[in-house]
N, C-alpha and C positions, 0 to 999 in steps of 0.2 A: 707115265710118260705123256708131257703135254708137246701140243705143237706150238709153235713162234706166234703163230697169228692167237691160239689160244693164251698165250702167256702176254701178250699184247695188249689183248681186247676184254678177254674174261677175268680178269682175277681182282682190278684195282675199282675201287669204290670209295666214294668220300662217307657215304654212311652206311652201314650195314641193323639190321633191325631181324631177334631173332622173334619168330610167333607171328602168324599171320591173321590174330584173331582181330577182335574191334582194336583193344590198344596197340599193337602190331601196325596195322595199317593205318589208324589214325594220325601215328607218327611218325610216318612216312611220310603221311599228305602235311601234316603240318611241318616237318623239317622242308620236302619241297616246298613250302609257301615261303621258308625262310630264306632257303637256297636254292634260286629256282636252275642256279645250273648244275645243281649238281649229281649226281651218281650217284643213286639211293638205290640197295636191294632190300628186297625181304624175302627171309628164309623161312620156311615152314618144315618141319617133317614131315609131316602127312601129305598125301595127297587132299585132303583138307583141313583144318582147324583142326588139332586135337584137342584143345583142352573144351571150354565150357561156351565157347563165341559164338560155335551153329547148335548147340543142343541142348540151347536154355527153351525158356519157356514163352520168350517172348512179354516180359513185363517190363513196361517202363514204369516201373515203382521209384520210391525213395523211402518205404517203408510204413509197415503200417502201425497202430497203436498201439497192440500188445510187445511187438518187435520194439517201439522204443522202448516203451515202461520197460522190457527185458532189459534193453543196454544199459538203462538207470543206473542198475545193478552193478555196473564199472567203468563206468563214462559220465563223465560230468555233464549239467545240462549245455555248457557254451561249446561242447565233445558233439555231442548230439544233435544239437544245430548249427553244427559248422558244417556237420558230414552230410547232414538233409541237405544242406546249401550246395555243400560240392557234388550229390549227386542230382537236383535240379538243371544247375549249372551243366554237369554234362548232359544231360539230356534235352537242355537247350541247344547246347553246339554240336550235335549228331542231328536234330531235328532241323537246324539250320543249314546246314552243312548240304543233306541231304535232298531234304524235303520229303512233310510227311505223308503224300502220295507213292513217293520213290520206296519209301519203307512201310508202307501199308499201317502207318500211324494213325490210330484213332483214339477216342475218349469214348467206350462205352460204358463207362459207369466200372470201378475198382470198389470193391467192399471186402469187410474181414468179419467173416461169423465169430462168436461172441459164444464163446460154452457156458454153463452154470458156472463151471468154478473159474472165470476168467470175468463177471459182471462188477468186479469191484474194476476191473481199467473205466468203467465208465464213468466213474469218479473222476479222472485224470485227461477227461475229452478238454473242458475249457482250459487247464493249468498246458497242457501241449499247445492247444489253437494258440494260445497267449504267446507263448514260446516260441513260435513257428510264424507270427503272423508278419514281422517285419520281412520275412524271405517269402512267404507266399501272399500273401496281399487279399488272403480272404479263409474265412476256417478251414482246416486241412480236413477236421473230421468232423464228422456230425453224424446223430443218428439215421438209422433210416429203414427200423425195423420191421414199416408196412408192408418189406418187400420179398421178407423172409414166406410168404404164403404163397403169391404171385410167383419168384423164383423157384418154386417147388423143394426147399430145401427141408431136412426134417428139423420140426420141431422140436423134438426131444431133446436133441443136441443143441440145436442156434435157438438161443435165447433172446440174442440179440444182433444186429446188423448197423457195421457202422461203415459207413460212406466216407473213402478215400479221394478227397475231390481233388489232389492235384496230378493225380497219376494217369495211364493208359493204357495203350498195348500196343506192338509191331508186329511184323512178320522178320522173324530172326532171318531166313535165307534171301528175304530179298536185300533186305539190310547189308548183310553181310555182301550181297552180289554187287550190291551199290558201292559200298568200299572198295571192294575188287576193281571195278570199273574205274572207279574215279582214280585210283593209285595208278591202274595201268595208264588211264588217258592221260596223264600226268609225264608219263617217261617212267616211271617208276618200276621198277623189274622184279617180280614176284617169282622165286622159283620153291616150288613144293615138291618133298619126296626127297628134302634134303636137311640132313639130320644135323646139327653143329656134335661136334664132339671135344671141342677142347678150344679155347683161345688163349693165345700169349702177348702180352701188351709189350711193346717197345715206344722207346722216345720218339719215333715220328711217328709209329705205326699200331696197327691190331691184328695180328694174324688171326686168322679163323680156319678151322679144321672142319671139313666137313664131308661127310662121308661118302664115298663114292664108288657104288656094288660096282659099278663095270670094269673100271680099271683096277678093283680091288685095293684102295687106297686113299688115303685123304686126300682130298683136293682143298689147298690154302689158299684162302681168300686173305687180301688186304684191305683193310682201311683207316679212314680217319677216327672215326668214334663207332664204337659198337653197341646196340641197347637189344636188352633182355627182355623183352616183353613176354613171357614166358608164364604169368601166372603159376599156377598148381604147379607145374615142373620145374620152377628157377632153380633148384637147391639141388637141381642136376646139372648145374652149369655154376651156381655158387652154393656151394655148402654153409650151412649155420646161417642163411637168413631165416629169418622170425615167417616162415613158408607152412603150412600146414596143410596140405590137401584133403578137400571134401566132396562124397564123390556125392552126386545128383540122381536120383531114379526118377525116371517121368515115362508113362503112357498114354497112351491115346486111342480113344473109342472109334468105331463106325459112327458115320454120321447118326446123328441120334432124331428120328421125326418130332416135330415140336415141341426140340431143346425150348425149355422156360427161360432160361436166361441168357444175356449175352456180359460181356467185360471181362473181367481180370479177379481173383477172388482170393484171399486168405486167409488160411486158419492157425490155431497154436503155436502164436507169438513167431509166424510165418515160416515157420519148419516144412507147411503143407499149402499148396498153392495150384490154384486150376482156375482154365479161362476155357470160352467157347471159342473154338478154330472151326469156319467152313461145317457148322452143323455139327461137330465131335465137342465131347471134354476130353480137354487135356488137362492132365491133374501129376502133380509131382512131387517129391518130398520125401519126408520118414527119415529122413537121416539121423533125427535125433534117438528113434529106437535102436541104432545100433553104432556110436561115436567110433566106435573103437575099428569095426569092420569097413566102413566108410571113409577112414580116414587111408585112403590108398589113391594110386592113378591108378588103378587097374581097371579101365575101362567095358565094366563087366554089368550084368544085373545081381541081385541081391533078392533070392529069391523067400528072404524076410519078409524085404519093405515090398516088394511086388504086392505081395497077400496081401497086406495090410491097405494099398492105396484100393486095390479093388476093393476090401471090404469099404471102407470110406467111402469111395465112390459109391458101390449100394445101401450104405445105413447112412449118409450125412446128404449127399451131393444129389444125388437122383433116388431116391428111394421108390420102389417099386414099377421101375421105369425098366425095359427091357435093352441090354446092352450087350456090343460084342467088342473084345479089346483088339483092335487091329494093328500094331506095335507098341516097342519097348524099345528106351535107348536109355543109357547113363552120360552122365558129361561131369568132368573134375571142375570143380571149385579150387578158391586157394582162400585160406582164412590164417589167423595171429591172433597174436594178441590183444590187439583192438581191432575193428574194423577199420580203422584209416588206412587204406591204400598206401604202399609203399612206391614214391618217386624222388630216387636222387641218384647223384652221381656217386659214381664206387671209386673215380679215381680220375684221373686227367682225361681217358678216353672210353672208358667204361662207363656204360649208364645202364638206370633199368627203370621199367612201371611195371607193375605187379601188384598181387594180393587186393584183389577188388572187392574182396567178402561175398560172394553170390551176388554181386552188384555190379557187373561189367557194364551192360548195355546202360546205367545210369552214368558211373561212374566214369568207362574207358575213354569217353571224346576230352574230357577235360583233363587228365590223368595223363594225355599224350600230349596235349598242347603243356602242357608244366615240364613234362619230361621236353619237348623242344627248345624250352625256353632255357633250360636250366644248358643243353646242351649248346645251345649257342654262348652263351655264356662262355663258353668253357672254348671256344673254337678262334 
């Protein structure tokens, strides 16, 4: 049962956007820039982000060497430098956007250790630079093994250290705080702790169902075009897209007294990845020891890959270094078939951006302005 002034004022909206992660909100601020009058929500479930948007790692990557030479394997090389380009790209227009004071952006040095059986990619440093140099305008990777002694990392393992010169780091929650702000300073109405559960497109219209514990009941939203931002969970709003969810394990140590190193860092064709935060590592990954259990949203730990990042952490990362683990979180990915990001329209008022490949924080700023554009198009 609603009231008049409720059926007046709350229900009607010219764009509705579901997911309140980086692509969620990005496409918010850029549809306001297109429509600055107009009536933009965005709906979250959670009381914050659920998917992968606050409980990454905080890498502004675009990928490191063995990760390409991986995609080789099913991606053409003009596949492979087009996706490096579109996650640059985004990482240009979230860094401009924001500014990388606002998101605690820096460049402290990104490397990827280099195991015995992984020394043949350094065959393939110059054939990638070559590949990569018209978008990056100077070598992406280059050796930089002196540093493997100085960083304290084990030898036995990293054979070799190769320097990721176009990449960085952020602080994911300010980031994400900053998109908050800037959507809300905008006009732009964020409401979280409201779950979509079904929409129906009509000729002028989109209804939206969204759930409502108090009245016990769906409360119907309208609007003009509706977009799915929804990564890892789309295929709970559309069935049969090419959606695969990947779930993430990451923890984080006690500050550590004269941590050796600081940056952004990754190993095994980037399955496993850890930076220094405020004197901690945080180190994250493993998914690969177990596809099959990982591929869920169940927002749980994995008390597999747990074992396995702490052992990593004492035989690869700090070896003989005394450490205490002071939390664990998981966060869903969304992967497919290839990594190309999925951005298109589903119908006259249906849109969606989705499926970042564990690349959001690269990918999501650009991925949303494609997704505005495409919708304006269509309006």
């Amino acid at each position: 049962m609603l009231s008049y002034w409720e059926q007046q004022s709350f229900l009607q909206y010219d764009h509705i956007i579901v997911g309140s992660g980086i692509v969620g909100l990005s496409t918010a601020i850029e549809l306001k820039d297109r429509f600055p009058g107009a009536r933009i929500l965005v709906l979250e479930r959670g009381l914050l982000p659920t998917g992968a948007s606050s409980r990454n790692a905080g890498f502004a990557c675009m990928g490191s060497l063995t990760e390409l030479l991986d995609d080789s394997q099913y991606s053409s090389e003009a596949q492979i430098v087009e996706l490096f380009d579109q996650r640059k790209k985004g990482l240009e227009r979230l860094r401009n956007r924001l500014g990388d004071a606002t998101i605690g952006y820096a460049q402290n040095g990104s490397y990827e250790l280099i195991s015995n059986a992984e020394l043949g990619a350094l065959d393939h440093i110059d054939r990638l630079n070559e590949l990569l140099l018209p978008i990056t305008q100077k070598p992406a990777f280059r050796l930089a093994s002196q540093k493997i002694k100085p960083f304290g990392f084990s030898e036995n393992y990293t054979k070799a250290l190769i320097e990721n010169t176009c990449e960085g780091e952020l602080h994911t929650g300010k980031m994400l705080r900053a998109l908050s702000d800037l959507a809300t300073s905008r006009g732009i109405e964020i409401k979280t702790g409201a779950e979509v559960t079904r929409f129906d497109e009509y000729e002028t219209h989109v209804a939206v169902s969204v759930s409502d514990p108090l009245r016990g009941n769906d409360l119907v939203l309208h609007t003009n075009s509706l977009s799915l931002c929804t990564n890892a969970f789309t295929t709970q709003l559309l069935p049969g897209e090419d959606v695969t969810p990947g779930r993430g394990q990451v923890l984080v140590t006690q500050p550590i007294p004269g941590l050796k190193f600081k940056g952004v860092y990754h190993f095994d064709k980037g399955y496993y990845y850890f930076r220094e935060i405020d004197g901690r590592v945080l180190l994250g990954g493993g998914r690969n020891l177990d596809f099959e259990g990982e591929t869920t949203t169940d927002i749980a730990l994995n008390s597999l890959i747990q074992i396995d990042l702490e052992q990593k952490l004492h035989d690869i990362i700090i070896p003989g270094v005394h450490y205490h683990i002071e939390m664990r979180w998981a966060g869903i990915m969304a992967f497919g078939a290839t990594k190309q990001p999925i951005v298109k329209a589903h119908s006259k008022r249906i849109f969606g951006a989705y499926r970042m490949g564990g690349m959001g924080v690269a990918l999501g700023s650009l991925s949303a302005m494609q997704l505005a554009d495409i919708i304006q198009s269509h309006m």
